[in-house]
MMTF fields as JSON, N, C-alpha, C and O atoms, coordinates in Angstrom:
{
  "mmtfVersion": "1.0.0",
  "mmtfProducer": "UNKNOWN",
  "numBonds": 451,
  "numAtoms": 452,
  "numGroups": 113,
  "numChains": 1,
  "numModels": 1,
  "chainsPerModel": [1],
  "groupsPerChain": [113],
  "chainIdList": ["A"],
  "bondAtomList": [4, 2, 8, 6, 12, 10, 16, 14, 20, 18, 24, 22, 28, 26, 32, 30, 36, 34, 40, 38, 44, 42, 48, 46, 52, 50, 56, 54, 60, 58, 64, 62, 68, 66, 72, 70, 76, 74, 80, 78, 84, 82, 88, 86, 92, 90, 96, 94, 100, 98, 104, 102, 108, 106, 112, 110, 116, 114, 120, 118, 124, 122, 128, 126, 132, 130, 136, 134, 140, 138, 144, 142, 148, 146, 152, 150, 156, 154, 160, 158, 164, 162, 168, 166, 172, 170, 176, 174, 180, 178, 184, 182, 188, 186, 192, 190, 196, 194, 200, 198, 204, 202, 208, 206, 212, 210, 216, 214, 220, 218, 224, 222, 228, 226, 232, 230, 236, 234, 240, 238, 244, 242, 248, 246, 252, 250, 256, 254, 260, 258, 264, 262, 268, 266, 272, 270, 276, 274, 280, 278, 284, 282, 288, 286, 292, 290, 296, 294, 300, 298, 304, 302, 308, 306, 312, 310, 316, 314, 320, 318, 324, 322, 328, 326, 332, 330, 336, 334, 340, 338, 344, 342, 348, 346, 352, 350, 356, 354, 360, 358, 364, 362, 368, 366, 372, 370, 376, 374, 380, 378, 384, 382, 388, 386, 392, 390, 396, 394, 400, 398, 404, 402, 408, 406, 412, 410, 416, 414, 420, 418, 424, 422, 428, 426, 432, 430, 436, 434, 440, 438, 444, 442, 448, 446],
  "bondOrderList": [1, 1, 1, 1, 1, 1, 1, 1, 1, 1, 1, 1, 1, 1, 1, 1, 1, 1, 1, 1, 1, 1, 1, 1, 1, 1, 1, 1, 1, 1, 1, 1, 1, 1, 1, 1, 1, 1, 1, 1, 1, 1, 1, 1, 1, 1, 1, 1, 1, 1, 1, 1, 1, 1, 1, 1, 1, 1, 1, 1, 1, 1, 1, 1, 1, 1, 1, 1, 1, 1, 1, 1, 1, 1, 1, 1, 1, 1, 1, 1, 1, 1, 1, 1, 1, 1, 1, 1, 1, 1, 1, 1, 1, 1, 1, 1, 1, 1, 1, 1, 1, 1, 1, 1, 1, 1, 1, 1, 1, 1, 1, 1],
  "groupList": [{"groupName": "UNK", "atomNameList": ["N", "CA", "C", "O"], "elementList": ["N", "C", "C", "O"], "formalChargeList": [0, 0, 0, 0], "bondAtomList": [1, 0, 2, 1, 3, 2], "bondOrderList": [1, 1, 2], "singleLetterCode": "X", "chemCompType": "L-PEPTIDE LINKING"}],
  "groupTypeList": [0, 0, 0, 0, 0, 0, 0, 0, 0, 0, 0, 0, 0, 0, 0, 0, 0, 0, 0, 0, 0, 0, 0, 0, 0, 0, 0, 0, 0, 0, 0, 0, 0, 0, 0, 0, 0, 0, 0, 0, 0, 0, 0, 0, 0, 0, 0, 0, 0, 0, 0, 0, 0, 0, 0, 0, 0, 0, 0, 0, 0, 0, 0, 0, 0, 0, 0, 0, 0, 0, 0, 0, 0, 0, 0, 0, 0, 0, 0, 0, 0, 0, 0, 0, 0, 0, 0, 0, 0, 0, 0, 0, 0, 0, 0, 0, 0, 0, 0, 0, 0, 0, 0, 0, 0, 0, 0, 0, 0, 0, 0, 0, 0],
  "groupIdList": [1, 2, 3, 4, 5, 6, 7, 8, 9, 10, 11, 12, 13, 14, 15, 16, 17, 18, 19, 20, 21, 22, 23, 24, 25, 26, 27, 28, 29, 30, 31, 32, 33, 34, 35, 36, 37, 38, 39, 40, 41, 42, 43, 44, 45, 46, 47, 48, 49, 50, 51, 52, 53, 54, 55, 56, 57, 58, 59, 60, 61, 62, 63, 64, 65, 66, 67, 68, 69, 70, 71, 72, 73, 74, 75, 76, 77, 78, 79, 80, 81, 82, 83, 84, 85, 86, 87, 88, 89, 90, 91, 92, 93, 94, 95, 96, 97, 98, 99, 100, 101, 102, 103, 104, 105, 106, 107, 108, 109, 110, 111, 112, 113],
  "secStructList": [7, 2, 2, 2, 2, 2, 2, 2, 2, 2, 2, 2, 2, 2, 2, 2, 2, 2, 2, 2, 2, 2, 2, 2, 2, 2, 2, 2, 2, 2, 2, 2, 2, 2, 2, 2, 2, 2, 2, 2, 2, 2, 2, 2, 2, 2, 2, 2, 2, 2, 2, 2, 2, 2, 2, 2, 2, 2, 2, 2, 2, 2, 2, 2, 2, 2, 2, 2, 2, 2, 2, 2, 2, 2, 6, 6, 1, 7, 7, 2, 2, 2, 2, 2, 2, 2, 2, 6, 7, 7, 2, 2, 2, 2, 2, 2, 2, 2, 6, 6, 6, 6, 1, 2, 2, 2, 2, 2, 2, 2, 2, 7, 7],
  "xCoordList": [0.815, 0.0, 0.865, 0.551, 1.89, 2.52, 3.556, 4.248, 3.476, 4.298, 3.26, 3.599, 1.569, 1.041, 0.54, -0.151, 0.826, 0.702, 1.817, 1.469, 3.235, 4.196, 4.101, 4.607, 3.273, 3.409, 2.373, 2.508, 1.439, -0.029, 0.625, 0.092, 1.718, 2.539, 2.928, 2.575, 3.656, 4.838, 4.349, 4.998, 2.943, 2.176, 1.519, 1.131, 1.549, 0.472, 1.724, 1.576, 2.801, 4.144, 4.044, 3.566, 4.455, 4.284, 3.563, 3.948, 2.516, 1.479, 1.383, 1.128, 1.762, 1.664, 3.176, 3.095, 4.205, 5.299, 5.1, 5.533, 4.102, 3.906, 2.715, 2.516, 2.028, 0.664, 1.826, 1.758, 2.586, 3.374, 4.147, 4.429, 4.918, 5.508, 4.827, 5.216, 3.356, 2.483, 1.847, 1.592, 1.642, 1.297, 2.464, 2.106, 3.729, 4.587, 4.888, 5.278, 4.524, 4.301, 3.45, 3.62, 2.387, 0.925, 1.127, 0.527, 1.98, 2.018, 3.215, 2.995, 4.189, 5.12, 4.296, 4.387, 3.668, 2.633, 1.93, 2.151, 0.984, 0.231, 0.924, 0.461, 2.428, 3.264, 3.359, 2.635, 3.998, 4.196, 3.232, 3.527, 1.688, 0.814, 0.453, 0.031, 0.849, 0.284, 0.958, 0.655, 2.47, 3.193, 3.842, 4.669, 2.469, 2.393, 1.278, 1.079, 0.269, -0.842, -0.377, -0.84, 0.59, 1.052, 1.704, 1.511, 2.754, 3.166, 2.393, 2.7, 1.429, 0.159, -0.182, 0.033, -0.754, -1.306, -0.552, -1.156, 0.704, 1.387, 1.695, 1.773, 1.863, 1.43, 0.673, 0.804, -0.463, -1.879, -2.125, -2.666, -1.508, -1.677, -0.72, -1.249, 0.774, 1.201, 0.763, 1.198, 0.3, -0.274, -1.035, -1.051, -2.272, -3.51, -2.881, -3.099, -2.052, -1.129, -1.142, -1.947, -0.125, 0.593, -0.924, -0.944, -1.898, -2.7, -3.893, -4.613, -3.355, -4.23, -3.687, -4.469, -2.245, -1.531, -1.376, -1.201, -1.429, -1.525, -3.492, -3.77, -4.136, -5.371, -5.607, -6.3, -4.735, -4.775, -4.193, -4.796, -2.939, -2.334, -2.845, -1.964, -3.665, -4.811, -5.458, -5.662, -6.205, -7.293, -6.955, -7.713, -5.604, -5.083, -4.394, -4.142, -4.143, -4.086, -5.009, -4.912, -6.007, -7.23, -7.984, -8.745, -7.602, -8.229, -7.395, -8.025, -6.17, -5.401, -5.446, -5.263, -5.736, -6.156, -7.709, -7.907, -8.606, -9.674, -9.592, -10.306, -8.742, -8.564, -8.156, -8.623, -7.374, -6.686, -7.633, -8.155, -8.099, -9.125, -10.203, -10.315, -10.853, -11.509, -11.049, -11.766, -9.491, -9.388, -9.071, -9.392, -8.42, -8.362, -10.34, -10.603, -11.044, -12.416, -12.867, -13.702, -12.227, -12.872, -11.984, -12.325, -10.91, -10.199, -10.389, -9.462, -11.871, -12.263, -11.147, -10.687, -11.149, -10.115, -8.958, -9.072, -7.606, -6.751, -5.746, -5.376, -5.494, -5.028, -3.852, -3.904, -2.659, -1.318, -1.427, -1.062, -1.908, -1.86, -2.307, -1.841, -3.893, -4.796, -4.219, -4.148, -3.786, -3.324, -2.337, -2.338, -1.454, -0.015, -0.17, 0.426, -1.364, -1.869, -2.564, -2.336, -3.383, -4.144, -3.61, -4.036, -2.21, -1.396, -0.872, -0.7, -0.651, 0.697, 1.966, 2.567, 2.238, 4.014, 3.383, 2.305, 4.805, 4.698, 6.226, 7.127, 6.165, 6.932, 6.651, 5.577, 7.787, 7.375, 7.214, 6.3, 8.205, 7.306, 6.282, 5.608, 5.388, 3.998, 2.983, 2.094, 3.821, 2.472, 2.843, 1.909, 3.963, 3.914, 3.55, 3.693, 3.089, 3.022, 1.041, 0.237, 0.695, -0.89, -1.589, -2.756, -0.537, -1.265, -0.548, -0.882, 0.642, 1.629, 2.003, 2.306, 1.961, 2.469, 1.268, 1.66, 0.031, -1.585, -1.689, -2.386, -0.689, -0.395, 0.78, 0.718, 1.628, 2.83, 2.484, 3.28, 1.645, 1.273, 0.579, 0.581, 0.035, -1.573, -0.373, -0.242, 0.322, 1.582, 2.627, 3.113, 2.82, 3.611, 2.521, 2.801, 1.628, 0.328, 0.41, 0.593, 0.188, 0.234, 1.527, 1.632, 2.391, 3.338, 3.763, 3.93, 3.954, 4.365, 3.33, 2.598, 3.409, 2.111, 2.309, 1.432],
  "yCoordList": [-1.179, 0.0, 1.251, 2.306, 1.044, 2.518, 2.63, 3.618, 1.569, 2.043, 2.307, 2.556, 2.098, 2.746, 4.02, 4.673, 4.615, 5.699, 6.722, 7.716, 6.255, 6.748, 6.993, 7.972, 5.865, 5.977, 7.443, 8.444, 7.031, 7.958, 9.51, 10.33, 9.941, 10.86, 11.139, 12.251, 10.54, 10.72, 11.266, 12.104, 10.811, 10.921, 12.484, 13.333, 12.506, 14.04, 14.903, 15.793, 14.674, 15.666, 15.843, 16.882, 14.922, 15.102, 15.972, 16.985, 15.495, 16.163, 18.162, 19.192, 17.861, 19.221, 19.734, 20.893, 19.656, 20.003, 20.703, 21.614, 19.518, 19.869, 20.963, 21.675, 20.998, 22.171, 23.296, 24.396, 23.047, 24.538, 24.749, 25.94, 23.697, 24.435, 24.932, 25.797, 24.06, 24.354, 25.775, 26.548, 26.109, 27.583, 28.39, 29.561, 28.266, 28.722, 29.583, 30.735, 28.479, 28.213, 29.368, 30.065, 29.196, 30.077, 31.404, 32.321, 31.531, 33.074, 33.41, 34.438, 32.975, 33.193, 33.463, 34.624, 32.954, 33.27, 34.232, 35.123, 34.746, 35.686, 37.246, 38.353, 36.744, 38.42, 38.185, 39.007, 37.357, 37.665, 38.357, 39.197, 37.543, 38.062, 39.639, 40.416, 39.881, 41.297, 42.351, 43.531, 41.468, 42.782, 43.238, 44.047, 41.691, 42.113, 42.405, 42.715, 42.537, 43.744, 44.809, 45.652, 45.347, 46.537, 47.308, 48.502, 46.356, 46.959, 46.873, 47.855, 46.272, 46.07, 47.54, 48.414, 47.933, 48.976, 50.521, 51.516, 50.56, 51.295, 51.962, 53.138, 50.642, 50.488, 51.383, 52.439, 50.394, 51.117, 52.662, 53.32, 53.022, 54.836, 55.49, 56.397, 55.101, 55.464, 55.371, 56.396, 54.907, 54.604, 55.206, 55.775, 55.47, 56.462, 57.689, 58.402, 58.263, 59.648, 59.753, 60.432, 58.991, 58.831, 59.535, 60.733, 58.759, 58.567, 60.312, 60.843, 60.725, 61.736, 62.898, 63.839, 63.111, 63.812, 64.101, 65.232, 62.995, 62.912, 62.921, 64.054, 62.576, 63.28, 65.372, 66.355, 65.038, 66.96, 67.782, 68.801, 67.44, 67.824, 67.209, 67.464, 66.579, 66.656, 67.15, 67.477, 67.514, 68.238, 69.821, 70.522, 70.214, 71.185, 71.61, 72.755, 70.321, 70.664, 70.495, 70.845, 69.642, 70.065, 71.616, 72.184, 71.951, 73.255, 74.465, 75.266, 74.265, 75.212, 74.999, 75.86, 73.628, 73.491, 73.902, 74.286, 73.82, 74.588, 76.644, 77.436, 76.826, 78.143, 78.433, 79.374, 77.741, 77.815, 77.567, 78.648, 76.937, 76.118, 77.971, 78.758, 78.019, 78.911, 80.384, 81.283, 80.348, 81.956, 81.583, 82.232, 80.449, 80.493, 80.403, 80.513, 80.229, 79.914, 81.933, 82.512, 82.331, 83.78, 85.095, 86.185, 84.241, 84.93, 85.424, 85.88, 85.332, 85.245, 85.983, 85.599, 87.04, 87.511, 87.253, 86.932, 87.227, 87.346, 88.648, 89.568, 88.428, 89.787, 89.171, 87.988, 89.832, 89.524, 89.174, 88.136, 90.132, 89.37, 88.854, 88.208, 88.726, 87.737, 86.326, 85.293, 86.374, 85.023, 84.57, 83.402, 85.366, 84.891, 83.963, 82.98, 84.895, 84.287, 83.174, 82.175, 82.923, 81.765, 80.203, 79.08, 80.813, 79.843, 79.159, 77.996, 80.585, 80.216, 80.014, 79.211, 81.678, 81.775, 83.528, 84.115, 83.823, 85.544, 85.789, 84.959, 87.332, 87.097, 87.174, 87.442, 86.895, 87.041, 85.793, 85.555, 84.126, 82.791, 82.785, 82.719, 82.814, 83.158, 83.477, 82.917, 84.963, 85.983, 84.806, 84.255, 84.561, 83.896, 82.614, 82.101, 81.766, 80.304, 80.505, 79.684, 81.942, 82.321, 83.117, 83.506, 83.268, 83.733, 84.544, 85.026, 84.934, 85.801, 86.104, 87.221, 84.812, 84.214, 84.786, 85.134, 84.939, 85.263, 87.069, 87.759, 87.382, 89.11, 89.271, 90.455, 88.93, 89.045, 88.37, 88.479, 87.833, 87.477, 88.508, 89.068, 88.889, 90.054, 91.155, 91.466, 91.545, 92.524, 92.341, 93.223, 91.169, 90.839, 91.459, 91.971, 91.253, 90.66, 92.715, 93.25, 93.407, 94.775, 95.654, 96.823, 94.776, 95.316, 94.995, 95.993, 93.814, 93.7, 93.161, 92.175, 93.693, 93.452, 92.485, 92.086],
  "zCoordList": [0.0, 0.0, 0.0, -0.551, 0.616, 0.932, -0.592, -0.839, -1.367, -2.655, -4.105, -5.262, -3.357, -4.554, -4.055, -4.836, -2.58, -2.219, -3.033, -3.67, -2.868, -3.463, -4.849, -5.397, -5.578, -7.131, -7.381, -8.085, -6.535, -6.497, -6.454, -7.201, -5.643, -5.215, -6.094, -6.484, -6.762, -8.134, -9.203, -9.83, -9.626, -10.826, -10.499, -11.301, -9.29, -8.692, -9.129, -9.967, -8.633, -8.359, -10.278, -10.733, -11.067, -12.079, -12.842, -13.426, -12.781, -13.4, -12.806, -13.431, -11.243, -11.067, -11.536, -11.128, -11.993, -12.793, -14.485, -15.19, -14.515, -16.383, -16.438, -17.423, -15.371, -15.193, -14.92, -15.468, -14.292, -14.501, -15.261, -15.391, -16.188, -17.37, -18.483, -19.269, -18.48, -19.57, -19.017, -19.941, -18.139, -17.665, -17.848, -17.967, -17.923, -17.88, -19.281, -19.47, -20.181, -21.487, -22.253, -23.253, -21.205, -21.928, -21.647, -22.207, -20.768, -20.027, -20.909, -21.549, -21.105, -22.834, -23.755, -24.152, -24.159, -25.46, -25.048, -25.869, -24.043, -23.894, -23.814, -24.089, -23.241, -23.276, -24.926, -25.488, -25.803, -26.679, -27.843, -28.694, -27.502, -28.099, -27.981, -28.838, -26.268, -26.441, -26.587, -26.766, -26.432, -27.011, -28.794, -29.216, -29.745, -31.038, -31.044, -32.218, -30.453, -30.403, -30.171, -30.939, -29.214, -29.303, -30.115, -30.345, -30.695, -32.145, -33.072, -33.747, -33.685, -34.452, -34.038, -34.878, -32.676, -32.8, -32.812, -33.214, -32.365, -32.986, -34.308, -34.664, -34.987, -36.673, -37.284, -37.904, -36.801, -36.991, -37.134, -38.023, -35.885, -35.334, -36.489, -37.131, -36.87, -37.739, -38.983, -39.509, -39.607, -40.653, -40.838, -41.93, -39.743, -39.96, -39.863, -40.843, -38.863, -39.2, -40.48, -41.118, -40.995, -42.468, -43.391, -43.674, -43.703, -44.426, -44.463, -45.31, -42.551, -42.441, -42.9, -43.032, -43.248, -43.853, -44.976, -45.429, -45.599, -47.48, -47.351, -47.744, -47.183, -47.51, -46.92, -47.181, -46.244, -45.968, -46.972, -47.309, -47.579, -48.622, -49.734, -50.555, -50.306, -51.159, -51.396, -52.565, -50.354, -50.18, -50.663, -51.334, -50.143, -50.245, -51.653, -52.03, -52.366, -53.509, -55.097, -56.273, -54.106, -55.081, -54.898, -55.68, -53.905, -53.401, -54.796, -55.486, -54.836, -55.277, -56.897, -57.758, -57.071, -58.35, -58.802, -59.954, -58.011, -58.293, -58.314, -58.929, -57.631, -57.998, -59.264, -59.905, -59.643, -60.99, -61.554, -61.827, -61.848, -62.975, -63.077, -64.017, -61.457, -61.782, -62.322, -62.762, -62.136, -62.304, -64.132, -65.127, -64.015, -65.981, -66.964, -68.162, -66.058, -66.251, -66.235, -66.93, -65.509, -65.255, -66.763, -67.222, -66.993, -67.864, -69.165, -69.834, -69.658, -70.784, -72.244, -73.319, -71.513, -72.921, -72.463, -71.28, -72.902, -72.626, -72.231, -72.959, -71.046, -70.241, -69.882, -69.543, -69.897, -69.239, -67.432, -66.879, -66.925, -65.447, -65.037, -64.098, -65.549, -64.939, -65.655, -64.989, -67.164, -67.696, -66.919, -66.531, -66.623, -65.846, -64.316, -63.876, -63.754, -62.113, -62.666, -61.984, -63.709, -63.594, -64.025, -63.758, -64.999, -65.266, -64.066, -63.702, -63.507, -62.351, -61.797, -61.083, -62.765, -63.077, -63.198, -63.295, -63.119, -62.945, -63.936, -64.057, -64.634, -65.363, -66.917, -67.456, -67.475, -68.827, -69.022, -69.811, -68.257, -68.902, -68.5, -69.528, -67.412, -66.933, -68.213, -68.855, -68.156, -69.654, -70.927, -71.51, -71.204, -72.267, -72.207, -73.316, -71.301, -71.098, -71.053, -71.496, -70.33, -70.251, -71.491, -71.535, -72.532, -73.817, -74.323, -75.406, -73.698, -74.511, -75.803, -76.222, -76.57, -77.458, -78.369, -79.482, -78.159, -79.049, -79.284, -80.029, -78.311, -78.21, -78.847, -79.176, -79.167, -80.057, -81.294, -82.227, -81.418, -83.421, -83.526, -84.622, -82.78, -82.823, -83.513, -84.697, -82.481, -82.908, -84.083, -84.791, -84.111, -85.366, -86.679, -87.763, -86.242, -87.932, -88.314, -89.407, -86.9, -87.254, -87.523, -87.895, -87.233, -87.532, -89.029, -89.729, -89.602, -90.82, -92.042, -91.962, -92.716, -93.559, -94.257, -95.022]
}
């Protein structure tokens, strides 16, 4: 009796050995898990930064492209400064890149017959 008490012992001692390496085990995995949830969510936060930045400067440059659009939309005849601002250069490449070029034939045509 007293050596299947002992065996009875052995198997308990056992078993309570492997309940603690296997807990030992799980609590390894659970730091590891949560400290790739943490970088996951780190990630995450950067990324949405990232993303909230380039949609701001979008926004900002569809904005600046609608000015343009509208001030070349408002320009009906061709005028040196308003052509130059709506192009979007100042200057003589500006005037000439915004219609310059339609005022110097105009001038050429009267000047030489």
């Amino acid at each position: 009796m007293g050596d299947d008490l002992r065996a009875v012992l052995a198997e308990i001692q056992a078993g309570t050995r492997e309940g603690r390496a296997w807990r030992q085990r799980a609590e390894q995995r659970l730091d590891q898990a949560a400290d790739s949830l943490h970088h996951l969510s780190q990630a995450l936060a950067e990324v949405t930064t990232e993303m909230k930045l380039h949609l701001h400067y979008g926004q900002e440059r569809v904005g600046r492209l609608e000015e343009r659009i509208s001030a070349l939309e408002d320009v009906g005849a061709p005028s040196a400064p308003k052509t130059a601002v709506a192009v979007g250069g100042g200057g003589v490449f500006g005037w000439l890149a915004g219609g310059g070029w339609d005022h110097l034939t105009q001038l050429m045509k009267r000047i030489l017959p």
